[in-house]
Each structure stands twice: as C-alpha cells, then as structure tokens.
N, C-alpha and C positions, 0 to 999 in steps of 0.2 A: 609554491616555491620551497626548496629543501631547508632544511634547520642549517646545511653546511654552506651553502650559497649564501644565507640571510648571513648568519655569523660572518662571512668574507666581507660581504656590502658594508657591514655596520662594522668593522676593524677599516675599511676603506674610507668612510665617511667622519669616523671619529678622528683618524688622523689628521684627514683636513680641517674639521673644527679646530681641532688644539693646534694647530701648527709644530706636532712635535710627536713622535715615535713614544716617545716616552712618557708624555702625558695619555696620547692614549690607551698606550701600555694598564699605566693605573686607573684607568677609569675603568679599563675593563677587566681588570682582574687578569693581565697577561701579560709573560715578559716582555721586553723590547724589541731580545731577538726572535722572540715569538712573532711580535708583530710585524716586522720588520723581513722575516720570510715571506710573510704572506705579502707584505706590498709587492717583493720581487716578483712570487708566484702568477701574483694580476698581471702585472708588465709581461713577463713571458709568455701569459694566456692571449693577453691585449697585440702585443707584438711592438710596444712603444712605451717611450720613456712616460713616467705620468706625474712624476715631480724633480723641480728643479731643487738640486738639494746643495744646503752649503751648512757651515756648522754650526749656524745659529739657526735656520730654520728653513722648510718646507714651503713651496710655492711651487702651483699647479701648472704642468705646460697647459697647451691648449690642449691636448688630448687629455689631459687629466680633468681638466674645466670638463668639459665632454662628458667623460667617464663618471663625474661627481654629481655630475646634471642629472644623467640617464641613474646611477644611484638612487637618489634622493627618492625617485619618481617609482624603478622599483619598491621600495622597503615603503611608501607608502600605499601603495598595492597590497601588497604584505599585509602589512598590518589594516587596511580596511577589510582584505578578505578572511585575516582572522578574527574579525570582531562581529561579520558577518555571520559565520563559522560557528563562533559563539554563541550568537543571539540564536540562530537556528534550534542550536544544541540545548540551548536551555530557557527559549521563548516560544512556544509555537507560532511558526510564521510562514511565510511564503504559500506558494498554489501547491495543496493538495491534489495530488493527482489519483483518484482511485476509481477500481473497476469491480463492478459486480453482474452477477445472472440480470438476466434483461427483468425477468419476476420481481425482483427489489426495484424497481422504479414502481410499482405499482402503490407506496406508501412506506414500506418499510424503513426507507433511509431518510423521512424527512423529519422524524424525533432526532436522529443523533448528526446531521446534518445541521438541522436549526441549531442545536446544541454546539456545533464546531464555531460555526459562524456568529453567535451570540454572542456567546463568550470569551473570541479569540476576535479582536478586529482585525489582527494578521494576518488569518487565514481566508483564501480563495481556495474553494473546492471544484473541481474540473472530474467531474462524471463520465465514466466511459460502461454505457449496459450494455453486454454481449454476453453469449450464452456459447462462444467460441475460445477456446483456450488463450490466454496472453501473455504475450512476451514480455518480461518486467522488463528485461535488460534495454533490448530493443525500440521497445515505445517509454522507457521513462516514468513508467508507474512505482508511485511511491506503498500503491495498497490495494489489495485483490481478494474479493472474498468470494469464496467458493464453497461450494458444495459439497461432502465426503459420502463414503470414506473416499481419502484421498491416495491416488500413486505414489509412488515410493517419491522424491523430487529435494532436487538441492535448494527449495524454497524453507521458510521456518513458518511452519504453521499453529499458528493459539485457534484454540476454539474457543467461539464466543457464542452460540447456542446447540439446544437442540432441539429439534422441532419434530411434529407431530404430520405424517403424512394419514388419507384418510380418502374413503371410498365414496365419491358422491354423482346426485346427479343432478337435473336440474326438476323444478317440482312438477315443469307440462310435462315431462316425458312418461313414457308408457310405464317405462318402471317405478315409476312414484306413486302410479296408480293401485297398484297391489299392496295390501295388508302388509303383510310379512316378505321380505325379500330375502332370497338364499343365494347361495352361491351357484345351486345349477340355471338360477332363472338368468344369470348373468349370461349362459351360452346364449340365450335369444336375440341377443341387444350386441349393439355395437362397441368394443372396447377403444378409447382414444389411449396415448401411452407417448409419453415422453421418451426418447429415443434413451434415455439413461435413468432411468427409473423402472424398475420393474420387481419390485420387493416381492416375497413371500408375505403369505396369511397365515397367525396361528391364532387357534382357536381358545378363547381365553378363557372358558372351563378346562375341554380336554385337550388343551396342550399340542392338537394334533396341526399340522403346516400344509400346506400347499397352494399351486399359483394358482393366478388367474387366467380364463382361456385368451387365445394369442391377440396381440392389438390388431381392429383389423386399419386404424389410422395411429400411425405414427411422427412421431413431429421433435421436432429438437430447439423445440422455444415454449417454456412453460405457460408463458402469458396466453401462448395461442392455443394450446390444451384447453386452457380456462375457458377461453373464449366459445370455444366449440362446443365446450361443457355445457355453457350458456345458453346457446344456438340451440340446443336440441340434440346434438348430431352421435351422442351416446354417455357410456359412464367412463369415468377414467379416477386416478389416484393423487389426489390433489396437495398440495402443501397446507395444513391449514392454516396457518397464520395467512396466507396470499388468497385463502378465498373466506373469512372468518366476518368479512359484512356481508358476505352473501349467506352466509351462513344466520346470522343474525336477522335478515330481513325473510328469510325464507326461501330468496330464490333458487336458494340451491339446497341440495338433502343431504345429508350423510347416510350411509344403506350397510347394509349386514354389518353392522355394528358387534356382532358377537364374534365377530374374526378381528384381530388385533395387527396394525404395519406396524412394521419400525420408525423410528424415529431416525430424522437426517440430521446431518451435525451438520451448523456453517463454521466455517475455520476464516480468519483474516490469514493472507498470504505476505509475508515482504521478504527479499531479498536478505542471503546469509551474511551480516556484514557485524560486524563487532559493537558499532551501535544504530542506535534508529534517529531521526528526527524528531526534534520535541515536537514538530505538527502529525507524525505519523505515531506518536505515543499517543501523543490527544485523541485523534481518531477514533483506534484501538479502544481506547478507556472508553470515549462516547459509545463507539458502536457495543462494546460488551452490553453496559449499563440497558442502554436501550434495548436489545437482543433477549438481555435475559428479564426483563419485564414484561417482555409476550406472552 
C-alpha cells in the first residue's frame, strides 16, 4: 500500500474517531482545511456523501459506516505487512529458497546449511541442485551459487571461495599402474570432461601451458564426471573439495602433479535490488564462513 493512500485512510479514520475536522486536524499535525479537502476528495473518488454533517458534529451515512469498516481493515493489513517487512529485514526468517551445481549436494552445503537452520528457528531452506542456468525472477530464488568466471549479468555476484581444480584417476585403472605419469601417456587413456570445464596446464617449474588431448566423454553434470571417474571409464579434472574423501581414502589418485590448473571461484548470485533479506544475508555469511574453511 502507498505511503499517499495510507496517509488518506488514517486522515479518514481519525475524523471519525474525533468526531470533528478539527480535532483531527491536530492530532495529526494538519490544518482543518487540509483535512477537510481530503474528506471531499474521498467523496468524489467514492461517488457518495460519507458524513452527515451539522455544526456541532460529524456522523457517518451508511456509506461511510462502509467506508470506515473496509478502512480499519486496510491500514491493518498495512501495518501487519510492515512489521512483517520489518521482521524479515532485520530477523532472518522465512523459506530460503536457493540453488546450487547439482556437485554441492554431494556434502558441501550441509556445514552452512546446519548452521542456517540451528541457529535461526525462522529459517526453512528449500534446495533447488541443477547444473542448468536459473531464473531468479521467474522461480523466486532468493540465492544462486555458481561457478565463474562468470558472464557479464544483471545479477550482483560476492565470491565466497576458491577452489582448487585437479587431474585424477581412480587407483584400478591402467594409469595408476605406471611409475611416473606424463602428459603424453594421457593420449592412451580416455579423457572424461565436463561440458564447461576445460582449463589449461601450466607447468610449475617452467612456466610453460598447454591443454589436454580432446574429451573423448563429455557430460554437463559434475557429480556424473565423478562417477565415471570412479567406474573406471578414464581420467578427467575434478573439483577437489567434491572428491577430497576419495582422495583421502585412496580411491582416487591425483596424476601429473607437476602441471599446475587453475583454481574456480564460487560466487553466491542474488538479484540487483537496494537491499537483501536478513535470511538471504545469513546465508551469505554461513556459506562464505563455511567455503572459506575448505
């Protein structure tokens, strides 16, 4: 409801308290004939008389009884939905809606997740994993975290890590089997490759760069890269934080280690708006905290 409507209802409602123009003149800080416009101005809007008026005082027709009713019932709308408004703005509350790479279900969000939900009893978090781009406007997401670098985009993106990508395989495979593994032994072996992943190698003495030979499986869901990694079915370029117990328990290898990837940035996404939710601030805060202690 506008701040010029509310103001109208409450010059409308305070006259009929006071039973007089001029008392509610002063209560609200406005002349008579200030006030006294505006009652005309409703009548003209309304198209009907809405107080019987005589010189001692004010008494509602029936359409004004009416008019006073449906009143009341706005401006307390109003004001339940600014306190509402309020609380939002400076409690976190309500359902968090956010969306991440389908890869983050695999563990990653369940520190800063536990952490929303512990600590806030307000907050309900509604998980959407896709590895498909999303529509904030569209579906109602309050938080989107992705993967960079990112496109140009009328989103406001914070980054909240960076992470370490890295060449592995699994330990049955043929190439686990040899000593020392190079870069040419990789033409032998089948490359897996995430449809948007494809970094250079540089080499961390001599500095020198170049790729790897072409995927011959390609795929556009990390979790399932992994998976294949696992199977046997060749070597590919893995995130390590999302394979770092396999790593740990052995069943997967890191290989030519003396070529150096880049590291990928995750960035939280939300919508340009002048301010955020105090449950989508909270998030934010959880998810960095968490992110950056990987």
């Amino acid at each position: 409801m506008s701040d010029k409507l509310t103001k109208t209802l409450n010059i409308f409602v305070r006259t009929v308290q006071t039973g007089s123009m001029s008392k509610a003149a002063a209560d609200l800080l406005m002349t008579t004939s200030a006030i006294s416009q505006q009652i005309k101005q409703i009548e003209l809007d309304v198209g009907l008389s809405l107080f019987n008026r005589s010189p001692r005082e004010l008494t509602l027709t029936e359409a004004g009884e009416l008019y006073y009713q449906s009143c009341l019932q706005m401006l307390a709308v109003a004001t339940a939905t600014s306190e509402q408004l309020q609380h939002l703005q400076n409690c976190p509350s309500g359902q968090l809606k956010l969306a991440a790479p389908v890869g983050f279900g695999g563990g990653l969000l369940s520190e800063p997740v536990k952490h929303l939900i512990s600590q806030f009893s307000d907050i309900d978090v509604h998980l959407t994993l896709s590895d498909e781009p999303i529509d904030m406007i569209r579906t109602g997401i309050d938080l989107v975290l992705a993967i960079g670098p990112l496109e140009d985009s009328n989103l406001i993106a914070r980054q909240l890590a960076s992470w370490p990508l890295i060449l592995c395989v699994h330990k049955n495979h043929a190439l686990a089997q040899q000593p020392k593994i190079t870069l040419d032994d990789l033409k032998a072996h089948n490359r897996i490759a995430h449809i948007a992943v494809d970094p250079a190698l540089t080499h961390l003495t001599r500095g020198e760069s170049t790729t790897l030979p072409k995927a011959r499986i390609a795929i556009n869901n990390m979790q399932t890269v992994i998976q294949f990694v696992l199977d046997e079915l060749g070597y590919a370029i893995l995130p390590e934080p999302e394979v770092r117990h396999f790593l740990a328990t052995g069943e997967l290898l890191e290989i030519c280690t003396d070529w150096q990837l880049p590291h990928y940035d995750v960035f939280a996404l939300t919508l340009a708006r002048d301010t955020l939710a105090a449950k989508t601030k909270a998030a934010i805060k959880a998810l960095n905290a968490s992110f950056s202690a990987i």
